[in-house]
C-alpha positions in Angstrom: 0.0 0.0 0.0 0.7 3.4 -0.7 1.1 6.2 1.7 -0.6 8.1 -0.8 -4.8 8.0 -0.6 -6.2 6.4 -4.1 -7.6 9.8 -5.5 -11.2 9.7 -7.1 -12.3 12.5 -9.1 -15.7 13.2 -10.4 -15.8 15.9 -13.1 -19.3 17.7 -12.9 -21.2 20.0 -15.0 -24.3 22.3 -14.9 -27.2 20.4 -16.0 -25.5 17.0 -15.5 -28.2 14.0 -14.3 -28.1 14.4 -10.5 -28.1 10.4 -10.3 -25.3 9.7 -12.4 -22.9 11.5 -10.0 -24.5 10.5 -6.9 -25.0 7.0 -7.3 -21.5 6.3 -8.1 -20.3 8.4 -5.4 -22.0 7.2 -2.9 -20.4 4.0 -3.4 -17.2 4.8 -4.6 -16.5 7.5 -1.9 -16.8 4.6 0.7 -13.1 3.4 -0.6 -10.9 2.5 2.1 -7.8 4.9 2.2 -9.4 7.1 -0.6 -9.7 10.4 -1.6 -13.1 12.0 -3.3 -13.1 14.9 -5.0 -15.8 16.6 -6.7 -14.8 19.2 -9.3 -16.1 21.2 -12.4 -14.2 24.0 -14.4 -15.0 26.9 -12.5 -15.5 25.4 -9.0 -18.2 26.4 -6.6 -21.9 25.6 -7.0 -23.1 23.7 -9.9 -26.6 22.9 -10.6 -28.5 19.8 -11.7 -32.1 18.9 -12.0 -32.7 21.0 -9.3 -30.3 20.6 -6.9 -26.8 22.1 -6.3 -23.6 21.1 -5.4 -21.7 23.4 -3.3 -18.1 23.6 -2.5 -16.8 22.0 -6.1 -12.8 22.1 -6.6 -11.7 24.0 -9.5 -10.3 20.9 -12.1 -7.6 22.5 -13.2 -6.3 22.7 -10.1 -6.0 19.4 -9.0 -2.8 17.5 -10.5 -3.9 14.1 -10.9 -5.9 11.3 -9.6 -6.1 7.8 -9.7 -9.7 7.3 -11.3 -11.9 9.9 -12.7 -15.4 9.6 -13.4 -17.9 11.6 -15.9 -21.4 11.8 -15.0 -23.7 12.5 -17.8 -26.6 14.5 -18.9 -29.5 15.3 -21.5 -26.8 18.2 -22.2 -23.7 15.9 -22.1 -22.8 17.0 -26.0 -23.0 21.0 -24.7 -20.9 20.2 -22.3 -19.0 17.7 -25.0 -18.0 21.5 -26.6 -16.7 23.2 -23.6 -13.3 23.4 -24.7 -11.7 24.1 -21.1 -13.8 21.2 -19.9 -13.2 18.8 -22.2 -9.3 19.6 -21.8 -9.1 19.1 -18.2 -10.7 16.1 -18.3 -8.4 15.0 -21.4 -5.5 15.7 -18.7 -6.5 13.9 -15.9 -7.6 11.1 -17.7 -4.3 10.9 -19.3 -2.3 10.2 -16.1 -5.4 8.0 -14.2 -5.6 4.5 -13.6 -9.3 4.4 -14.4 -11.0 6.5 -17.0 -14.5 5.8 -16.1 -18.6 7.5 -17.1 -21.7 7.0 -16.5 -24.8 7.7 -19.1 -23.9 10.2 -21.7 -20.6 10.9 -20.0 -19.2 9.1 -22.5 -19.9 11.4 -24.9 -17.2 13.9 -22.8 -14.8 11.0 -22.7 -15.0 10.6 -26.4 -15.3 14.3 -27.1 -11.4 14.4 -25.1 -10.3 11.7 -27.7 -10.1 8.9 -24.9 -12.8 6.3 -26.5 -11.1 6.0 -30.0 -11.1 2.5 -31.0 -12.7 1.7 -27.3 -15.9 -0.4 -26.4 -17.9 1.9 -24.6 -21.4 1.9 -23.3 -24.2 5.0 -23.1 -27.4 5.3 -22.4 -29.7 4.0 -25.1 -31.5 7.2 -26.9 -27.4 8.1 -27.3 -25.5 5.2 -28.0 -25.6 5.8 -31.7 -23.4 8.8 -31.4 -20.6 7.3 -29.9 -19.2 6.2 -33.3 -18.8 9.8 -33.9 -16.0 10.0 -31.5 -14.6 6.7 -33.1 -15.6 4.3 -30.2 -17.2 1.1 -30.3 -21.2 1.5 -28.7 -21.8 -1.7 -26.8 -25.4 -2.0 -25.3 -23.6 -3.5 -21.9 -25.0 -2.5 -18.9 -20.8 -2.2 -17.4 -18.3 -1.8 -20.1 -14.7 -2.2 -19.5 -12.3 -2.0 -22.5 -8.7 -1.7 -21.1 -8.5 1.1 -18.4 -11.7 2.6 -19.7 -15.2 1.7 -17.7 -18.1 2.9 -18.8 -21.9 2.2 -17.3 -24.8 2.8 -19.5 -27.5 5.0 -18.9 -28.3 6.1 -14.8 -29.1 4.3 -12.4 -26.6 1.5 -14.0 -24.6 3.6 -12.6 -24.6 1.8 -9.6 -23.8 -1.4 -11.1 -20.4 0.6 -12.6 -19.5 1.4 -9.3 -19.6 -2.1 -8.1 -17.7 -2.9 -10.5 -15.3 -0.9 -10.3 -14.9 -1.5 -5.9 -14.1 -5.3 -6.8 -11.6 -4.0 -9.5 -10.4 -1.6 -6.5 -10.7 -3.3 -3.5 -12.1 -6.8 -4.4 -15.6 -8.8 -4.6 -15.5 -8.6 -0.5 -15.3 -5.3 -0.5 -18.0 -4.3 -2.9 -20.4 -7.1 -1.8 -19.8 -5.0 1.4 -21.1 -2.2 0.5 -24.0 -3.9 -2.1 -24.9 -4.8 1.4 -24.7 -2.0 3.6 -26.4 0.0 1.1 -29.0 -2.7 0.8 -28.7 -2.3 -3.1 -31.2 -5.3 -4.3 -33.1 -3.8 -7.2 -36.2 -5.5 -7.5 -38.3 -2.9 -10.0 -42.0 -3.3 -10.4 -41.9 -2.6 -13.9 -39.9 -4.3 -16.6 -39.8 -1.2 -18.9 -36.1 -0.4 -18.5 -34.5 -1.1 -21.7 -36.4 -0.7 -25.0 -36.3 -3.9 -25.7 -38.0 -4.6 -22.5 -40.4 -1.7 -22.4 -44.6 -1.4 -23.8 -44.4 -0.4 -27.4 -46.3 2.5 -26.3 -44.3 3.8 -23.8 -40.9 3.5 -26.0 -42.9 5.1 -28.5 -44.1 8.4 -25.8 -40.4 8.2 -24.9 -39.1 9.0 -28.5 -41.7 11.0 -29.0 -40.3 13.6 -25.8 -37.0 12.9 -27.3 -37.4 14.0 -30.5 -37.6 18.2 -30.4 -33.8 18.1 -28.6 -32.4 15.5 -30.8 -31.0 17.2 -33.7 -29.0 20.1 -32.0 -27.9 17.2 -29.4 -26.9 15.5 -32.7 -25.6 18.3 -34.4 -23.2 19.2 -31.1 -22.0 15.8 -30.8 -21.0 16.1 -34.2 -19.0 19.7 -34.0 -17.3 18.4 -30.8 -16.2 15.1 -32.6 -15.0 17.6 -35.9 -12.7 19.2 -33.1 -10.7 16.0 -32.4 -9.4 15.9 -36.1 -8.5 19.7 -35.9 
């Protein structure tokens, strides 16, 4: 062991899904001998669905880390074009152990040229663009390709971060915490997936979907243009 705490960081954004961050970091924060740090480019308060994180670090000023996660967002390919952003996640990623997102987070990990030729997942309405950023979309709930771990869309997020304790610490350790979080999904609905959910309800989905899809599209696409510049 290291003298040196393992150093988590979770790179945040305005708008981000609230869940994507704090499911993972309520697991991953529990890391014996660990360090968590929650940052975004400016520091301070950042808001998300409502809520707002106080007290953010300021990335750039945080050297390195051993694992950093992106959380995602319905405006995960805005963020995808905030240059500063995007570079200080490039950065850290660069020198982690684990380069790791959750949801549309991938999205930022591709826009910082860190999914090229990787397997990657994403949530499902989003997937499709992750060729855009020369990854591989795999519809796996937990997607490891090398160093690179990526959950799909949410609340797998939680199933990421169990993951990524037994890679960590080991299966004691995460069954652990499964435990002591009392994490034993057991949803009354099997509409999760679209290959699982009513026809109808996919269908109302897509339908909510479809106003904000083109300039998320067109976004994805200028911030994957900017990797070849």
């Amino acid at each position: 062991m290291t003298d040196q705490p393992f150093r988590i960081v979770f790179a945040v954004f305005p708008g981000m899904t609230q869940l994507d961050f704090t499911g993972p970091h309520q697991f991953l924060s529990r890391v014996p001998g660990s360090e968590t740090i929650v940052a975004s480019r400016n520091g301070g308060e950042v808001p998300a669905e409502g809520l707002v994180f106080a007290g953010t670090r300021v990335l750039a000023e945080i050297k390195a880390c051993d694992l950093i996660c992106v959380p995602g967002g319905v405006n995960a390919s805005e963020a995808a074009l905030d240059a500063a952003f995007v570079g200080e996640v490039r950065r850290l990623a660069l020198g982690a152990r684990y380069v790791t997102s959750v949801c549309t987070g991938s999205l930022i990990l591709g826009a910082a040229g860190l999914l090229t030729g990787k397997r990657a997942a994403c949530h499902w309405a989003w997937r499709h663009l992750l060729p855009l950023f020369g990854a591989v979309p795999d519809a796996g709930r937990v997607v490891r390709d090398g160093n690179v771990i990526t959950g799909g869309g949410v609340t797998a997020g939680i199933d990421f971060a169990l993951t990524v304790l037994a890679e960590i610490g080991g299966d004691a350790l995460a069954q652990t915490l499964q435990l002591g979080l009392e994490y034993a999904p057991a949803p009354p609905f099997d509409a999760g997936r679209p290959e699982t959910a009513p026809a109808a309800i996919l269908a109302g989905y897509r339908a909510r979907m479809d106003p904000i899809m083109p300039q998320r599209e067109a976004e994805a696409r200028e911030a994957a243009a900017r990797l070849a510049l």
